[in-house]
N, C-alpha and C positions, 0 to 999 in steps of 0.2 A: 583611490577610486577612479577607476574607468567611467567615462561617460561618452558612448557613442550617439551620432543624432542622424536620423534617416527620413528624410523628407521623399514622397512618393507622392507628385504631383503637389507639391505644396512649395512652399519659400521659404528660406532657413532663415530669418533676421537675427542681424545683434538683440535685439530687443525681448525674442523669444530664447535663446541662449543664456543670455544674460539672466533672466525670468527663471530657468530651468537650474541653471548654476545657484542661482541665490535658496531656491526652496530644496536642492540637493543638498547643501550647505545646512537648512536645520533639519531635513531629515537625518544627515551622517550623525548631528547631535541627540536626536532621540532614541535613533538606533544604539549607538554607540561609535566611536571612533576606530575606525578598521574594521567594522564588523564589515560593511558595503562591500564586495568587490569590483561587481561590475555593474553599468544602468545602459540601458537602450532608450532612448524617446525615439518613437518612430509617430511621424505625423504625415498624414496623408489626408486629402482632401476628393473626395468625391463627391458629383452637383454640387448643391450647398451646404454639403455636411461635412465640417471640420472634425478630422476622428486624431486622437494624441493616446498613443499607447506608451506604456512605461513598463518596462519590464526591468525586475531588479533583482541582483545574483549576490545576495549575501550567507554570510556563515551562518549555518542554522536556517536559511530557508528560502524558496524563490518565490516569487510577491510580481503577480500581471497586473494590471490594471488598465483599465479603454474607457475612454468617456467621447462620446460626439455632442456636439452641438454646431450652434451656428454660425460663433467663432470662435479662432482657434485659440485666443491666450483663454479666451472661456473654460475651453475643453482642457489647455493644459492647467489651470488653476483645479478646476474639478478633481482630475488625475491624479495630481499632487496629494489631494486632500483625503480623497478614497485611500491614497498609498498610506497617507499620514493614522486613519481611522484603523487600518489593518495591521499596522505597526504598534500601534496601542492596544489593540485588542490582543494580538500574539504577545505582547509582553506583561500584558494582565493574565493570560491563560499561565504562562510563564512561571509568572510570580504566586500564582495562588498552587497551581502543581508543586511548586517547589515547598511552600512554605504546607499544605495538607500534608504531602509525603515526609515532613518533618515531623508534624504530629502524630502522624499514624504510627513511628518508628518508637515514638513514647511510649505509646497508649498498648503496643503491642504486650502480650503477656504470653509465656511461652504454650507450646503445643502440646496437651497431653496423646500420648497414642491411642490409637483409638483400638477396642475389644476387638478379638478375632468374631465373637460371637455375635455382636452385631452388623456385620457384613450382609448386606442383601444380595443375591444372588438373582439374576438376572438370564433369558434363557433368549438366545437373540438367533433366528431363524438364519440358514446359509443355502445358497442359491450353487451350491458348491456337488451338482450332481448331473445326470446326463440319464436319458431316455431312451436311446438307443442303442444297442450293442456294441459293444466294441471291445478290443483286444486290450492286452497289459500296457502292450506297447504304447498302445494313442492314450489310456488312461493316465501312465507317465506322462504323456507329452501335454496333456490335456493341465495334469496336476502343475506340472512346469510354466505353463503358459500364465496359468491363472495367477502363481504364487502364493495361492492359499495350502496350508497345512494338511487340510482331508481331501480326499476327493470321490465320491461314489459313485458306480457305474455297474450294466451289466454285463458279463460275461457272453462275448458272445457264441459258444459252441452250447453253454450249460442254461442261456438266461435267470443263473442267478445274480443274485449282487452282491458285489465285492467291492472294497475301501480299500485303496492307498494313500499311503501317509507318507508325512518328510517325521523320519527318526530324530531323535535329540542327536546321534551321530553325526547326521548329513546322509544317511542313507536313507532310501524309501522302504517303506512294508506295507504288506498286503495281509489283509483279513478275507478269508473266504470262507464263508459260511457252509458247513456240510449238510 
């Protein structure tokens, strides 16, 4: 594990290192060994407000955490401990996902097909038309643009209305109504 430390208007002691080391030390144990790659503690101080950010880069997932208060082993004890709460709670989501999705794989019972004849059909409006007149040509480029399958339009020498289509080919066709 990586542990970088970035003080920003603050003071790095042995004391708070040493502090940081030690609860990295049971967090690698709760997490697991090697899971950690990297941790950032960045501590910075503005007015009187001691702020300790922990940012942790392991397998399976990345974990922030900031606490301020008034001092700073305060705020990194805090830290620690928010880290420590998140860490539990992702390996309890963990554990219960795993162990449901085992059940489920029991409990399953195979799928019968289902009737053609119960199929609901459904009639779903398309916005896939135009108002205006216009030529084969722009109604092509119009059906193109959109990438929908129909497209209808009028004509505009005859104002009637005419559909083109994308053919199961790749070609396009045209319906004109007489």
């Amino acid at each position: 594990m990586n542990i970088r430390y970035t003080a920003r208007q603050a003071v790095l002691t042995p004391e708070i290192k040493a502090a940081c080391e030690k609860r990295f030390g049971q967090l690698e144990k709760l997490v697991g060994d090697g899971r950690i790659i990297d941790a950032n503690v960045i501590l910075s101080v503005e007015k009187s407000r001691n702020k300790a950010e922990i940012h942790i880069v392991a397998k399976g997932a990345n974990l922030v955490v900031e606490e301020e208060t008034l001092d700073m082993m305060t705020s990194i004890g805090q830290a620690f401990e928010n880290l420590e709460k998140k860490v539990r709670k992702d390996r309890a989501k963990w554990r219960e996902r795993k162990r449901r999705g085992g059940r489920e794989r029991k409990e399953m019972a195979p799928v019968e097909p289902a009737e053609p004849s119960e199929t609901v059909r459904r009639i779903v409006s398309s916005r896939n038309y135009s108002l205006k007149p216009m030529s084969l040509e722009e109604a092509v480029v119009q059906l193109e643009a959109d990438g929908s399958e129909v497209f209808l339009f009028r004509r505009e020498n005859s104002e009637k209305w005419s559909v083109v289509f994308r053919r199961g080919d790749g070609h396009i066709g045209l319906v004109e109504p007489e």
